[in-house]
C-alpha positions as a LaTeX table, in Angstrom:
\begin{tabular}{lrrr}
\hline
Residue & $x$ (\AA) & $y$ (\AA) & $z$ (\AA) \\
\hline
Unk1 & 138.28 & 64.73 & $-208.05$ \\
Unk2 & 137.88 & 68.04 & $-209.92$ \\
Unk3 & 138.54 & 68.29 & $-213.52$ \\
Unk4 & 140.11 & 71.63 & $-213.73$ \\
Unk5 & 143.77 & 69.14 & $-213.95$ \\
Unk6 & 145.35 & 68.79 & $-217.20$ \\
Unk7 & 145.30 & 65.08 & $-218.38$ \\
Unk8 & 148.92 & 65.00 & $-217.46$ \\
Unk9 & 148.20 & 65.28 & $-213.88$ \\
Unk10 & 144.64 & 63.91 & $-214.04$ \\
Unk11 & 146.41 & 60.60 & $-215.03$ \\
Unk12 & 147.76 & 60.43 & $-211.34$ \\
Unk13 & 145.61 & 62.55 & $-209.24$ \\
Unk14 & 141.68 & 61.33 & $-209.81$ \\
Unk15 & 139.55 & 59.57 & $-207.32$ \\
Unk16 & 141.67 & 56.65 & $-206.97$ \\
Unk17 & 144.87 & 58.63 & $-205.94$ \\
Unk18 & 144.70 & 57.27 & $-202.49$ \\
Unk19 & 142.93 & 54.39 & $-200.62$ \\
Unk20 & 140.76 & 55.90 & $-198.13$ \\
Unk21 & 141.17 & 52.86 & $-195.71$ \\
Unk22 & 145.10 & 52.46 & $-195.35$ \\
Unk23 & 145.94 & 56.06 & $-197.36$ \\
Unk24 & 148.16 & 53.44 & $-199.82$ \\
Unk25 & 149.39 & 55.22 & $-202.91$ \\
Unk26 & 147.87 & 52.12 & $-205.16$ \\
Unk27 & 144.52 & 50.59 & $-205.21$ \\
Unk28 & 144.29 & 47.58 & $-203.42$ \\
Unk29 & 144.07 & 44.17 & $-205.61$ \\
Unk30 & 141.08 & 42.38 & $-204.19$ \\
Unk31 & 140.91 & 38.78 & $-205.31$ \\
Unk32 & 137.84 & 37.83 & $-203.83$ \\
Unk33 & 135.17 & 36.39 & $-205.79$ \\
Unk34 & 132.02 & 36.43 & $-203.35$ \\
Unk35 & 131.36 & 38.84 & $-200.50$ \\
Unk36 & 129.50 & 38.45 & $-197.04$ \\
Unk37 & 126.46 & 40.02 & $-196.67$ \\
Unk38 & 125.38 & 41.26 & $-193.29$ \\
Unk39 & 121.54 & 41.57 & $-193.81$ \\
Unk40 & 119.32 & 39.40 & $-196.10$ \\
Unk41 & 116.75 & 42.16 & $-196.74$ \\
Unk42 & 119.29 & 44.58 & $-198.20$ \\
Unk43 & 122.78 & 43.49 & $-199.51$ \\
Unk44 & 126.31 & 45.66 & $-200.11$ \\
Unk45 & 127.90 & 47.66 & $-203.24$ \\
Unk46 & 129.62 & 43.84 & $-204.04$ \\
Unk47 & 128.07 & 40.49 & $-203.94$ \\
Unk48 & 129.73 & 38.82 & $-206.92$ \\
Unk49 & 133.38 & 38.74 & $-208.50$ \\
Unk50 & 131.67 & 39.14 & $-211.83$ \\
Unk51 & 129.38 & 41.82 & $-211.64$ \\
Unk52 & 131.52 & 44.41 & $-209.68$ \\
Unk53 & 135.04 & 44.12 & $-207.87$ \\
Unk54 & 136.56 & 47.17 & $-206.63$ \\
Unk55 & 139.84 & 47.11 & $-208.08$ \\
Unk56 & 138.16 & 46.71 & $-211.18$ \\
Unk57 & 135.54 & 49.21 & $-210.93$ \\
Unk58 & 138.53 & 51.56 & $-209.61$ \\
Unk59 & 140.13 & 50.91 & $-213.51$ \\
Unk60 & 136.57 & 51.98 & $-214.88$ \\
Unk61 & 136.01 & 54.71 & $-212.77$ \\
Unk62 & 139.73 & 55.98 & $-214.14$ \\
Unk63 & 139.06 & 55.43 & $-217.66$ \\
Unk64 & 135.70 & 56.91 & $-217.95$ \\
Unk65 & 137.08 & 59.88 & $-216.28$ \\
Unk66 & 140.24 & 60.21 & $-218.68$ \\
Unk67 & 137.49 & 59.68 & $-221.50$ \\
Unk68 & 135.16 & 62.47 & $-220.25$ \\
Unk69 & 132.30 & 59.62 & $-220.17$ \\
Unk70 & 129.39 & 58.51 & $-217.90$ \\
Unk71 & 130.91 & 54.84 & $-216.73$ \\
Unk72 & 133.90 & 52.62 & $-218.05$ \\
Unk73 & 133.68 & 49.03 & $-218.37$ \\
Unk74 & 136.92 & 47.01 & $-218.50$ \\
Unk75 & 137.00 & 43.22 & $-219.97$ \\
Unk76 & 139.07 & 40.52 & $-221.00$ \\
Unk77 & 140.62 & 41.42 & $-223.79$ \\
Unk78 & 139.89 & 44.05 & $-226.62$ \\
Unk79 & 137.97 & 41.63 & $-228.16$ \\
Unk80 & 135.95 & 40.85 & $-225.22$ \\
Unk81 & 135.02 & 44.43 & $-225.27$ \\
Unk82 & 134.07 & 44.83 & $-228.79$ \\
Unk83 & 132.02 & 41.97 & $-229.10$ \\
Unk84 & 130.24 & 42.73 & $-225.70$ \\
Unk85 & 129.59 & 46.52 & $-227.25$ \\
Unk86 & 127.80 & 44.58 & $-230.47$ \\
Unk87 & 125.61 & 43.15 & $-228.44$ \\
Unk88 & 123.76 & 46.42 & $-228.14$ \\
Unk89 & 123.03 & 44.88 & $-231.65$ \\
Unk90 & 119.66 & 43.13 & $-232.11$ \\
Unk91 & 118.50 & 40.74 & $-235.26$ \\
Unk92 & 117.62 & 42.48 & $-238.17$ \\
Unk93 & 120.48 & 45.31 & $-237.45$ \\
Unk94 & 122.84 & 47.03 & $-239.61$ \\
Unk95 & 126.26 & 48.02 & $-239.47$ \\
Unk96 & 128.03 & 50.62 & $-241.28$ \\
Unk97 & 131.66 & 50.09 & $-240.68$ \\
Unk98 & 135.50 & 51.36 & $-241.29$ \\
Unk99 & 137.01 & 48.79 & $-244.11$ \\
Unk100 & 140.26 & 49.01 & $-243.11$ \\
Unk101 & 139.35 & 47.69 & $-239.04$ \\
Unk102 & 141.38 & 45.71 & $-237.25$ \\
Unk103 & 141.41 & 41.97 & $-238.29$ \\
Unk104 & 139.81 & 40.38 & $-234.78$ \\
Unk105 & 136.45 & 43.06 & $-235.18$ \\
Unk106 & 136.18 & 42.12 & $-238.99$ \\
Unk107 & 136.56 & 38.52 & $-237.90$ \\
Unk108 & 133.57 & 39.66 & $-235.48$ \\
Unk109 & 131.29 & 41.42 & $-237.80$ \\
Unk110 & 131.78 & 38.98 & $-241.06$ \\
Unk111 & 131.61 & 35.51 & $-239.46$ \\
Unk112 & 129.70 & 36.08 & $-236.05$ \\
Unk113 & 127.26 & 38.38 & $-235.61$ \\
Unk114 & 125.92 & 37.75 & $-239.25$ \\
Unk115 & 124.93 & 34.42 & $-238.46$ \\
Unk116 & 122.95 & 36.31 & $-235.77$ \\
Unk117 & 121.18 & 38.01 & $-238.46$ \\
Unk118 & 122.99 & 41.49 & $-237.86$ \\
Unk119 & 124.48 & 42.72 & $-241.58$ \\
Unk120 & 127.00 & 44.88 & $-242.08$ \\
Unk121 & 128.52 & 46.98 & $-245.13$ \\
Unk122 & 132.22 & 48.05 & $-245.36$ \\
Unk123 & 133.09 & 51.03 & $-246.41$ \\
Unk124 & 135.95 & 53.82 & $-246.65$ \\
Unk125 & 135.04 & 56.11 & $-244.14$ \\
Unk126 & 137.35 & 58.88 & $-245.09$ \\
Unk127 & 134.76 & 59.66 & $-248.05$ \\
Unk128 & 131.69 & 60.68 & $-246.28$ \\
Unk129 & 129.47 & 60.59 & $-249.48$ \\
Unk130 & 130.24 & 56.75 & $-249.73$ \\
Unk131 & 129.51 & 56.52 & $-245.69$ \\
Unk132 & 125.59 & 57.71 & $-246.79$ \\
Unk133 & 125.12 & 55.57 & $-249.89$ \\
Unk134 & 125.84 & 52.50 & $-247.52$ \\
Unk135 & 122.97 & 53.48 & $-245.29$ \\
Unk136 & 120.16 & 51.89 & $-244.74$ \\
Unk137 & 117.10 & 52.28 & $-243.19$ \\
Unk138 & 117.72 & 49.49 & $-240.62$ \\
Unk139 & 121.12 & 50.72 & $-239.90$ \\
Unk140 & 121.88 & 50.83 & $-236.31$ \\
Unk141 & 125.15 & 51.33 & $-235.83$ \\
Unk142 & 128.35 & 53.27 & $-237.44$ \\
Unk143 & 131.75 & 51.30 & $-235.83$ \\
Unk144 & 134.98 & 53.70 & $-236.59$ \\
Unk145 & 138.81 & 53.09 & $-236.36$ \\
Unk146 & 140.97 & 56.21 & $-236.10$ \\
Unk147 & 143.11 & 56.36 & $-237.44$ \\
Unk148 & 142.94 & 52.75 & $-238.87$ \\
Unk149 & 145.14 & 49.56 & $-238.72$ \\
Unk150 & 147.35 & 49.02 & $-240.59$ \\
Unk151 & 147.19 & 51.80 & $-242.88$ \\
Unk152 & 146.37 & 54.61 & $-240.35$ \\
Unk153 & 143.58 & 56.29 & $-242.14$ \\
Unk154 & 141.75 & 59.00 & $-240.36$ \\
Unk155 & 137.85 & 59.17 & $-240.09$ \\
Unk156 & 136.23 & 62.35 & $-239.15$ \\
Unk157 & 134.30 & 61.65 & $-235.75$ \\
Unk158 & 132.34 & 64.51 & $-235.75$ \\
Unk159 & 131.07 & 64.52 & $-239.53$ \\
Unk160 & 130.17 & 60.29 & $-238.90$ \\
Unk161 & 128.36 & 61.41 & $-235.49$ \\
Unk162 & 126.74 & 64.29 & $-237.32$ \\
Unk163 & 125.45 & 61.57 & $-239.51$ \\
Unk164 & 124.57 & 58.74 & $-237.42$ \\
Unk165 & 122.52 & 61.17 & $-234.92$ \\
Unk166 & 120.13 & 61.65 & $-238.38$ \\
Unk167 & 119.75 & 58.16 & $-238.65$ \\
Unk168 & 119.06 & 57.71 & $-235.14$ \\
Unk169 & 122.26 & 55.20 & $-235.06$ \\
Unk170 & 125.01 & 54.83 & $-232.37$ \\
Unk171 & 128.41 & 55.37 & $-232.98$ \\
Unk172 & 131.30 & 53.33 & $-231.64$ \\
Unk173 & 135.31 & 54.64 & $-231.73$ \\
Unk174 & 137.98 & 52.65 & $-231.23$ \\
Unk175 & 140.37 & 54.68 & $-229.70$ \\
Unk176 & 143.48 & 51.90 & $-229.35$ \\
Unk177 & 146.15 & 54.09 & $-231.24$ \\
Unk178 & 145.47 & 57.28 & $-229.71$ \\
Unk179 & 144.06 & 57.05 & $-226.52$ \\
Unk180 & 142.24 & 59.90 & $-224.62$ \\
Unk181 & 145.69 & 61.34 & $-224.01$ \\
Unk182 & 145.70 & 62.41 & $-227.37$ \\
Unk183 & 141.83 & 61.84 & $-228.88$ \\
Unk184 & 138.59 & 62.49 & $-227.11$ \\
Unk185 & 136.07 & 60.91 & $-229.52$ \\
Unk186 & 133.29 & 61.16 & $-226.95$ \\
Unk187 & 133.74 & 64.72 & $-227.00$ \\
Unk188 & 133.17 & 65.19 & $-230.86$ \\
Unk189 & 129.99 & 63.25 & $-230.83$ \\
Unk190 & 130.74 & 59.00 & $-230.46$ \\
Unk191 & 128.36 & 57.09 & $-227.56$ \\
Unk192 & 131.11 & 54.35 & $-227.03$ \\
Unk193 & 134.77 & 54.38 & $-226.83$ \\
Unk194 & 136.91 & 51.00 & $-227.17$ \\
Unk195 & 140.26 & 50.50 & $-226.15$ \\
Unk196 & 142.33 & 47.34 & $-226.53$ \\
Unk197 & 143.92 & 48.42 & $-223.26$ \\
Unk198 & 146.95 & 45.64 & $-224.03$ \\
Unk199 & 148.44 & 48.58 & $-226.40$ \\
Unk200 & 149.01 & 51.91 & $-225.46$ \\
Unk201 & 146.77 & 52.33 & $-221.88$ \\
Unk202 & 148.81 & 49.52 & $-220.06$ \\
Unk203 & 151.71 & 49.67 & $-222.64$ \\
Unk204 & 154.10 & 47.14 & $-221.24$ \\
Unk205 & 152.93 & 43.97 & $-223.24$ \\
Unk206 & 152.53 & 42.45 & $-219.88$ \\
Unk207 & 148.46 & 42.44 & $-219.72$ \\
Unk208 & 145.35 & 41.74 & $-222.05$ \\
Unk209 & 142.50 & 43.63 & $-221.39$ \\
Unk210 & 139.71 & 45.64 & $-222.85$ \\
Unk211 & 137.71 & 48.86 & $-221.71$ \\
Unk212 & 134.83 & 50.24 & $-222.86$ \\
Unk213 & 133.45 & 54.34 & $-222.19$ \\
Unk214 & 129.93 & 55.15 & $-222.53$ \\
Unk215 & 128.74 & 58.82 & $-222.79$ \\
Unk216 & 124.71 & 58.63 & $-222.43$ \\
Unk217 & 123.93 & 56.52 & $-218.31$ \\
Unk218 & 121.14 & 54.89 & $-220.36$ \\
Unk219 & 122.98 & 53.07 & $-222.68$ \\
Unk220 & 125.77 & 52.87 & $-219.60$ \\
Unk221 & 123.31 & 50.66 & $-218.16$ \\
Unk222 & 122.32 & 48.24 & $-221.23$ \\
Unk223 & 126.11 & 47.41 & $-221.29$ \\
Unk224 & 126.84 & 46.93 & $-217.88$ \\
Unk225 & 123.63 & 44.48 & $-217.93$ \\
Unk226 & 125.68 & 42.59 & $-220.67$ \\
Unk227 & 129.13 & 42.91 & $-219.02$ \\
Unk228 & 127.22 & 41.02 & $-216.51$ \\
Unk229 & 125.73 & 38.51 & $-218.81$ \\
Unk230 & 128.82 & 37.77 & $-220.94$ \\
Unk231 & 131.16 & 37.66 & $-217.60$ \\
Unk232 & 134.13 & 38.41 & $-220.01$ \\
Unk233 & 135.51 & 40.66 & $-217.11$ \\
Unk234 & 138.83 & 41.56 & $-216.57$ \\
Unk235 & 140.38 & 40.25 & $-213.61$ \\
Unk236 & 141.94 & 41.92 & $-210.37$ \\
Unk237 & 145.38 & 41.72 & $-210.74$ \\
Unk238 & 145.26 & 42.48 & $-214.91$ \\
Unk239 & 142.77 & 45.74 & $-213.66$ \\
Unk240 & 146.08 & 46.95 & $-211.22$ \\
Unk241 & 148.31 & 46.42 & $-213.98$ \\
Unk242 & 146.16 & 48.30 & $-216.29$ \\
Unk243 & 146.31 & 51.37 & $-213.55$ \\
Unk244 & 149.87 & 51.29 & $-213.24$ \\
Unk245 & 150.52 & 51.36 & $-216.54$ \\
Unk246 & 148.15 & 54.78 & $-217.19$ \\
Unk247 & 149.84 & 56.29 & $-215.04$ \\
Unk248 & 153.05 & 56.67 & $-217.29$ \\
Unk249 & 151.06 & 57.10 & $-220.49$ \\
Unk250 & 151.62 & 60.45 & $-221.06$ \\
Unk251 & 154.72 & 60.44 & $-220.77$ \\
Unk252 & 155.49 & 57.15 & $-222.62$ \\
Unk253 & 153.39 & 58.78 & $-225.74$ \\
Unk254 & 155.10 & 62.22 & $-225.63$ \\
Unk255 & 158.18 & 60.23 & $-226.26$ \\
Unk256 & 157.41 & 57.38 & $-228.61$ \\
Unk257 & 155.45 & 60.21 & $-230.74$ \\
Unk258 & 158.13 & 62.24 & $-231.31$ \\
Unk259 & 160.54 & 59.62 & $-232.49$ \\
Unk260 & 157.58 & 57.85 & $-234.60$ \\
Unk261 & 158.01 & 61.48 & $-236.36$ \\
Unk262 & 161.29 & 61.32 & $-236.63$ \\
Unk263 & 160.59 & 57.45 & $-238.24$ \\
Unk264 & 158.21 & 58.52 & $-240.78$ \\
Unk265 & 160.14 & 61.25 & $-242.47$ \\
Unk266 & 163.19 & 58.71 & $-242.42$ \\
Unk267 & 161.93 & 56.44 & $-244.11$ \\
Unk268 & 159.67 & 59.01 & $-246.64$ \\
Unk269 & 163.02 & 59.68 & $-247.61$ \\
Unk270 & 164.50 & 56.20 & $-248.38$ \\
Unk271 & 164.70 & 54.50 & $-251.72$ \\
Unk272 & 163.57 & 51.28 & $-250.91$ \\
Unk273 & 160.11 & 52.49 & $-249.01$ \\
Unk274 & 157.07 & 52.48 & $-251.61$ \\
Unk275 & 155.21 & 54.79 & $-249.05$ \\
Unk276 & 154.75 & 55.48 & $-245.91$ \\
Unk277 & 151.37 & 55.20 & $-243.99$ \\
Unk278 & 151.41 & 57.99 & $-240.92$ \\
Unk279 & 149.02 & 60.88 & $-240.24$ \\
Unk280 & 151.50 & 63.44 & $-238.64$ \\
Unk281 & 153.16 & 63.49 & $-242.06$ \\
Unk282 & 151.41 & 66.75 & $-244.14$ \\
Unk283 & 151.32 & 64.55 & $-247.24$ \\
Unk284 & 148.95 & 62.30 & $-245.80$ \\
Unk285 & 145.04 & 62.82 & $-247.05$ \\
Unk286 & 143.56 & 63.19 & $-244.14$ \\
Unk287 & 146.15 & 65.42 & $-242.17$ \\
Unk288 & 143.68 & 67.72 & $-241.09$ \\
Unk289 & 141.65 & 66.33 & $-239.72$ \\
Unk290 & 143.86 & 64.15 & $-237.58$ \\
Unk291 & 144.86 & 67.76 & $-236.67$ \\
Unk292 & 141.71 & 69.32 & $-235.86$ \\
Unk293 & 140.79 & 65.77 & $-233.70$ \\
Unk294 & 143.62 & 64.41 & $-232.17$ \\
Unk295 & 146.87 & 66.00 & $-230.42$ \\
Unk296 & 149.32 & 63.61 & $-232.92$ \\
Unk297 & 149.94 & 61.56 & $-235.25$ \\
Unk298 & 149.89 & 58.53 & $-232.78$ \\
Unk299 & 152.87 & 56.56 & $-232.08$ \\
Unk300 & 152.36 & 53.79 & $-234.99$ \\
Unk301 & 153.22 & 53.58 & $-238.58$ \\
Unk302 & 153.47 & 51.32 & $-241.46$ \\
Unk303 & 155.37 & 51.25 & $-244.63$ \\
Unk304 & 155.26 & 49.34 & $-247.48$ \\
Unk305 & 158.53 & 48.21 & $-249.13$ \\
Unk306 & 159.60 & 47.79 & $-252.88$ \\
Unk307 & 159.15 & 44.08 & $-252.66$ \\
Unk308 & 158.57 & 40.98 & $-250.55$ \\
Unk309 & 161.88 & 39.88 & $-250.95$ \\
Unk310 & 163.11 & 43.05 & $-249.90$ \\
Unk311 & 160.67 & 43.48 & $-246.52$ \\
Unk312 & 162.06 & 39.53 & $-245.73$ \\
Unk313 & 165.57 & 40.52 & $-245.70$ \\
Unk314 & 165.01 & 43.62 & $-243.76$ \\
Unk315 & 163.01 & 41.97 & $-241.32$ \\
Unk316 & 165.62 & 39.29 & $-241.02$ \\
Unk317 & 168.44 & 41.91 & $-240.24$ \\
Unk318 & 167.00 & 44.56 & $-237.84$ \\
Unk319 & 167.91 & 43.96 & $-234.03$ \\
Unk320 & 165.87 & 46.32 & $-232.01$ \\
Unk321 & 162.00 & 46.13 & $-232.22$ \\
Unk322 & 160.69 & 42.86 & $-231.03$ \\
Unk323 & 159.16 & 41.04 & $-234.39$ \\
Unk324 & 155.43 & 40.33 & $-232.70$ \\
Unk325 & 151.82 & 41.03 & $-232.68$ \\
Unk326 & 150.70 & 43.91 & $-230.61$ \\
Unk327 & 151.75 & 47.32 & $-230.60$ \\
Unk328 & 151.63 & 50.07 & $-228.14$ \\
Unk329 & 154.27 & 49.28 & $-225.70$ \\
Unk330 & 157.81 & 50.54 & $-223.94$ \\
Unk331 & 159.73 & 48.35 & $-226.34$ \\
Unk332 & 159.24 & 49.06 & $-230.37$ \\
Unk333 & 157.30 & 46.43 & $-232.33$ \\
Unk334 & 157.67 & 45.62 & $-235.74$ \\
Unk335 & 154.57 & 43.61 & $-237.35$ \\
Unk336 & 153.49 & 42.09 & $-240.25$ \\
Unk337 & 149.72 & 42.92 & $-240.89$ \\
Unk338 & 149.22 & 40.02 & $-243.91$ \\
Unk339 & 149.98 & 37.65 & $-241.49$ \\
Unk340 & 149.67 & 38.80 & $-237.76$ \\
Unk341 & 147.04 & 41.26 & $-237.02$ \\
Unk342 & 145.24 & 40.77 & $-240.01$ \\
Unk343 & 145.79 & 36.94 & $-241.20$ \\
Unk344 & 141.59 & 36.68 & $-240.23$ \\
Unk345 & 140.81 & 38.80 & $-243.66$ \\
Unk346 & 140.98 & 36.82 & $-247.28$ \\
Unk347 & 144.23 & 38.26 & $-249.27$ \\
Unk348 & 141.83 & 39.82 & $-251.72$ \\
Unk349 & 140.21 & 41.66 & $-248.98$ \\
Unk350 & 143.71 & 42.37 & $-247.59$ \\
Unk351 & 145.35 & 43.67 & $-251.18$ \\
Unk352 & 141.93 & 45.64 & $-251.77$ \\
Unk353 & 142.91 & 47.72 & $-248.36$ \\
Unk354 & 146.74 & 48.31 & $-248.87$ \\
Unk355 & 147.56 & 45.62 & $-246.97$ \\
Unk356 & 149.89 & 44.06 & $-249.09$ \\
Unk357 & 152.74 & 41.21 & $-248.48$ \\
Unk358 & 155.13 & 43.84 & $-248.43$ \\
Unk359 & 153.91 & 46.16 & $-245.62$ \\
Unk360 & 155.22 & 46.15 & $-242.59$ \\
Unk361 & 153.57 & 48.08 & $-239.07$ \\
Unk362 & 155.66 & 50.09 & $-236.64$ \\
Unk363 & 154.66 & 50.77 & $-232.81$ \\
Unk364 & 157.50 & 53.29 & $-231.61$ \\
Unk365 & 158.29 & 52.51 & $-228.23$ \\
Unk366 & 160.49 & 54.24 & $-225.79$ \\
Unk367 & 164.52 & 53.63 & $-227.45$ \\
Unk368 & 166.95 & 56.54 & $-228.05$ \\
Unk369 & 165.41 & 56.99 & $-232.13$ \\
Unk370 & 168.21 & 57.55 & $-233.75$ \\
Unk371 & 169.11 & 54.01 & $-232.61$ \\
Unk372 & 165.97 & 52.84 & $-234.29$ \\
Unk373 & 167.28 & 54.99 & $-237.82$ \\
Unk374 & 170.76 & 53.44 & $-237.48$ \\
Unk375 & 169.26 & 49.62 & $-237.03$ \\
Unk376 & 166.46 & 50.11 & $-239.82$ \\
Unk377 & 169.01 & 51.70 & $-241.88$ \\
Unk378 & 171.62 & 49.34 & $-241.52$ \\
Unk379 & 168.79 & 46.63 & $-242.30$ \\
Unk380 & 168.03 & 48.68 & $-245.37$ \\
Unk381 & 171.23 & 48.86 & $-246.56$ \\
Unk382 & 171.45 & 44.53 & $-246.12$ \\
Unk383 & 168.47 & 44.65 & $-248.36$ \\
Unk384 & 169.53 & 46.38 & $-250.99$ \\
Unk385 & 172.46 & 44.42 & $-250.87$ \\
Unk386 & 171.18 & 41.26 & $-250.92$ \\
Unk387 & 168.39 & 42.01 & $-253.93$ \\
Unk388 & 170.49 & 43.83 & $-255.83$ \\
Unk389 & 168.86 & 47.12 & $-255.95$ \\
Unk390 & 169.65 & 49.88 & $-256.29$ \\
Unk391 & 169.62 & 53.75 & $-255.87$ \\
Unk392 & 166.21 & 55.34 & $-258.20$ \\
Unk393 & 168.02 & 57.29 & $-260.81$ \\
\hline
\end{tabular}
């Protein structure tokens, strides 16, 4: 399928538009785990369930397209793709990586592959002097979040691929809160992209599943050899799911963008918000650069309110957004990093990242917003009441 389609169409019309047996408008689901062979000299595209199934490899082919990569690789989970990515790792490696990650990868890096004998260092990525002091001369690896989670800071891909190509390092992006609709980190330089496709890619908190894009066909190869090895595939009917839901990103972000827009500057404004955490906002450090990188701010935020006791009551009184982990779907999600995506760091880690007991995360889903600003308002306004606070000044 040519590539001379914008995304928007390119998200429906690739190579997997039609089935070329029946002419169906959706890829078959193919639940088979073993196929026949017809000669026992030379065998077919498919032997095992594991190591290639079409409707999977029809969810790979899609995302390494949309990615502008060499091969996709879809898994289990995020997680599953992640950790199967590390394993490009060998004893003895280094890892340079974004301090602010998401709580499952520094769950990954700090208490797994370490007692593999692969060290890391944390750092703040969006000050590239303190990105080269934490070199070293075994480091092998530079692992970015963009922008991050929970407090949506924003890495520059290029300058860290600029950096790790002098080093002779790989680069990994995840590329959850953005997706290639609206961020192309291959394209400024990365060799891997990650996706927890649960979020934005499938974004109907229906499926778990991971996806992986490699740029160079080498390295393509050394993961697909581990995708093999680890098995932590993702399965046919989670792989259709996955497809359906891509088709509707675009759409689904153009929306939930523009009202997580609307969301930031509301509550920028509002007394009982500390500060608010979103990088479509022109006050925020790294603005641009999401600008020069990415097509938006995303469609997630976080803000931190006055007090605990405030962010309880306000929790406890708004109506719309499901309270949950996970992020990146139809309906809005309110979170609570300190103890949901991030309960895997220590507190001091936590506090030492913005990540207080006060700050709450924001996926923008699909509802009318000014819905959402009349229920988080109204919520605000039960706070204040309830704590006894009031107006600054």
């Amino acid at each position: 399928m040519s590539n001379h389609y914008t995304f928007q169409t390119h998200l429906l019309h690739n190579q997997h538009k039609l089935d070329p047996t029946t002419g169906a408008v959706s890829v078959p689901v193919q639940h088979a785990s073993t196929f026949h062979q017809s000669d026992i000299d030379s065998f077919g595209r498919y032997d095992y369930a594991r190591s290639g199934n079409p409707t999977r490899e029809a969810l790979e082919d899609i995302i390494a397209e949309l990615e502008e990569g060499t091969r996709g690789f879809a898994f289990s989970s995020g997680m599953a793709a992640i950790s199967t990515a590390f394993m490009l790792l060998s004893q003895n490696d280094h890892v340079v990586i974004t301090e602010d990650v998401y709580g499952g990868t520094f769950r990954m890096v700090s208490q797994v592959l370490v007692r593999f004998g692969i060290s890391h260092t944390f750092v703040d990525m969006t000050d590239l002097e303190a990105v080269k002091k934490a070199i070293r001369p075994n480091t092998k690896l530079f692992y970015v979040e963009t922008p991050s989670n929970p407090t949506l800071k924003v890495t520059d891909i290029k300058a860290i691929s600029e950096l790790a190509k002098e080093h002779d390092a790989l680069v990994f992006v995840d590329n959850t809160f953005l997706t290639p609709a609206h961020q192309k980190p291959l394209a400024l330089g990365a060799d891997i992209v990650l996706h927890s496709a649960t979020k934005f890619l499938s974004g109907h908190s229906d499926v778990v599943a991971g996806l992986a894009v490699v740029k160079d066909p080498e390295l393509a190869q050394k993961l697909y050899f581990l995708q093999n090895s680890f098995g932590a595939v993702l399965g046919p009917q989670d792989s259709w799911l996955v497809m359906r839901g891509l088709k509707t990103l675009h759409v689904r972000l153009e929306q939930s963008v523009k009202s997580a827009m609307k969301l930031a500057n509301f509550f920028q404004d509002h007394p009982l918000i500390n500060q608010v955490y979103y990088p479509g906002l022109e006050n925020h450090p790294q603005f641009d650069i999401q600008q020069r990188q990415a097509e938006s701010g995303g469609a997630v935020l976080s803000f931190d309110l006055l007090n605990e006791d405030i962010m309880r009551t306000f929790v406890k009184n708004v109506k719309i957004p499901v309270f949950a982990v996970s992020l990146g779907a139809v309906e809005s999600i309110l979170s609570y990093p300190a103890k949901m995506s991030h309960a895997a760091m220590p507190e001091e880690e936590r506090v030492q990242r913005g990540i207080t007991n006060s700050l709450l995360r924001l996926s923008v889903g699909l509802e009318n917003p000014d819905d959402l600003i009349k229920d988080f308002s109204d919520a605000l306004d039960e706070a204040k009441r309830s704590n006894l606070i009031y107006d600054r000044g």
